[in-house]
N, C-alpha and C positions, 0 to 999 in steps of 0.2 A: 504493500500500500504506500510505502514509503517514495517510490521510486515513482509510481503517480502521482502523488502530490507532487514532487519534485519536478516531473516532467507540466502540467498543470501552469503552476508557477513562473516555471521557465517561459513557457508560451506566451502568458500573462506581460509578464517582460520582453517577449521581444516585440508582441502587438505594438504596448507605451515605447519603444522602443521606434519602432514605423511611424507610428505616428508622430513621436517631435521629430522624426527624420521630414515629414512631409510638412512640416510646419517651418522648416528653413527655406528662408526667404534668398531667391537667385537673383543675384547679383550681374548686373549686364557686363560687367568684365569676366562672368564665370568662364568655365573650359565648358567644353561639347558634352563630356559627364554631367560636368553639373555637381554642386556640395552631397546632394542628397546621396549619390550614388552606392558611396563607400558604408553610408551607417545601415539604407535599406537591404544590402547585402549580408552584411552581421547579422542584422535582423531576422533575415531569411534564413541563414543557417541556422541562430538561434532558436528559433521558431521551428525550423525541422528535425533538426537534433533532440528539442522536446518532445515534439510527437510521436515520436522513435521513443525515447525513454517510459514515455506514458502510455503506448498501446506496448511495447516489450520489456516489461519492468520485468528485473533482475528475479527469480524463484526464492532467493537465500539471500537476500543483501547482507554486507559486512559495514558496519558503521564504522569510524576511526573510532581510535579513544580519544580522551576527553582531552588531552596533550597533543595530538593531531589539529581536532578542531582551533585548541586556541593559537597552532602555529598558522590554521589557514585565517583562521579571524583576526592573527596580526597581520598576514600579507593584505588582509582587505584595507586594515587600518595604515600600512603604509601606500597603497594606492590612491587609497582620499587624501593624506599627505601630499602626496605627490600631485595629485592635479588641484591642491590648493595652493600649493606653494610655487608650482610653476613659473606661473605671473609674477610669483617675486624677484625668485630666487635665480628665473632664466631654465632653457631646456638643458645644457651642457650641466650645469650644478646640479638640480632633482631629479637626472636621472641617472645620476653617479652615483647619486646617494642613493636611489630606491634600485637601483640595480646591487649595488656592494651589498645592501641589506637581502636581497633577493638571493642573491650568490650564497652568501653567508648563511643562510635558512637551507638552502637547498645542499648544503655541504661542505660548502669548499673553507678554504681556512681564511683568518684573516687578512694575511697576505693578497693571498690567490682572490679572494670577495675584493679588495678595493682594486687591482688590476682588471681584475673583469669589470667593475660599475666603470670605471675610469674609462677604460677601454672600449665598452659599448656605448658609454653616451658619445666619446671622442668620434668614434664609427658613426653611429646613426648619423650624428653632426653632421659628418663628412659629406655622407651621401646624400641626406635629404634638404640639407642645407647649399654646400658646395659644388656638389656633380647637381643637384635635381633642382635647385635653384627655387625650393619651399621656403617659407619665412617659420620661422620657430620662435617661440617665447625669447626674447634676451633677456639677461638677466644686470645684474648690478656692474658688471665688468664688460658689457657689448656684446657679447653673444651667448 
């Protein structure tokens, strides 16, 4: 029953999900996509991905333990971090920092967590910024 509700839920989310996607206002400098294109898409999969879960729920579900949970309910709490601080802080800084913490959760050591955040936000930068020529958050230092 569990994995119905869940699938349910999910749905739930990705509908409000479509919907503030179609509620973004285009812009006559858009591209030929258009903003909506990329969040209707999430949507979509989110949305089928549920329905999958909620007509083929699992026979035996395994729930984590309660140490599990509260590692995935910190990742939630440093993602809302992370797209609060943005705006501040710039994309190269909060995603150094919610990458290293990321890294770090998922195993790697101290060391190895702050070369990997370092080194993915520097990457993302690179690409999406540099070669792709997107505009990203700056932050207190210009980019």
């Amino acid at each position: 029953m569990s994995d119905r509700i869940f699938g349910v839920v999910g749905l739930l989310l990705a509908i409000g999900f479509a919907f503030s996607a179609l509620a973004i206002e285009e812009s006559f400098l858009s591209d030929a996509v258009g903003p909506k294109a990329f969040p209707l898409i999430i949507a979509a999969i989110l949305g089928l991905s549920s329905i999958v879960i909620a007509l083929r729920p699992d026979t035996e579900p395994e729930w984590p333990t309660l140490g599990r949970l509260v590692e995935v309910g910190s990742a939630v709490v440093m993602m809302i971090l992370y797209a609060e601080l943005l705006p501040e802080i710039g994309f190269v800084i909060a995603t150094a920092f919610a990458a290293t913490y990321l890294a770090w959760r998922l195993g790697s050591g101290p060391i190895e967590s702050v070369l990997v955040g370092i080194g993915t936000s520097v990457g993302i930068y690179v690409i999406f910024h540099l070669v792709l020529g997107l505009s990203l958050a700056r932050g207190p230092l210009g980019f």
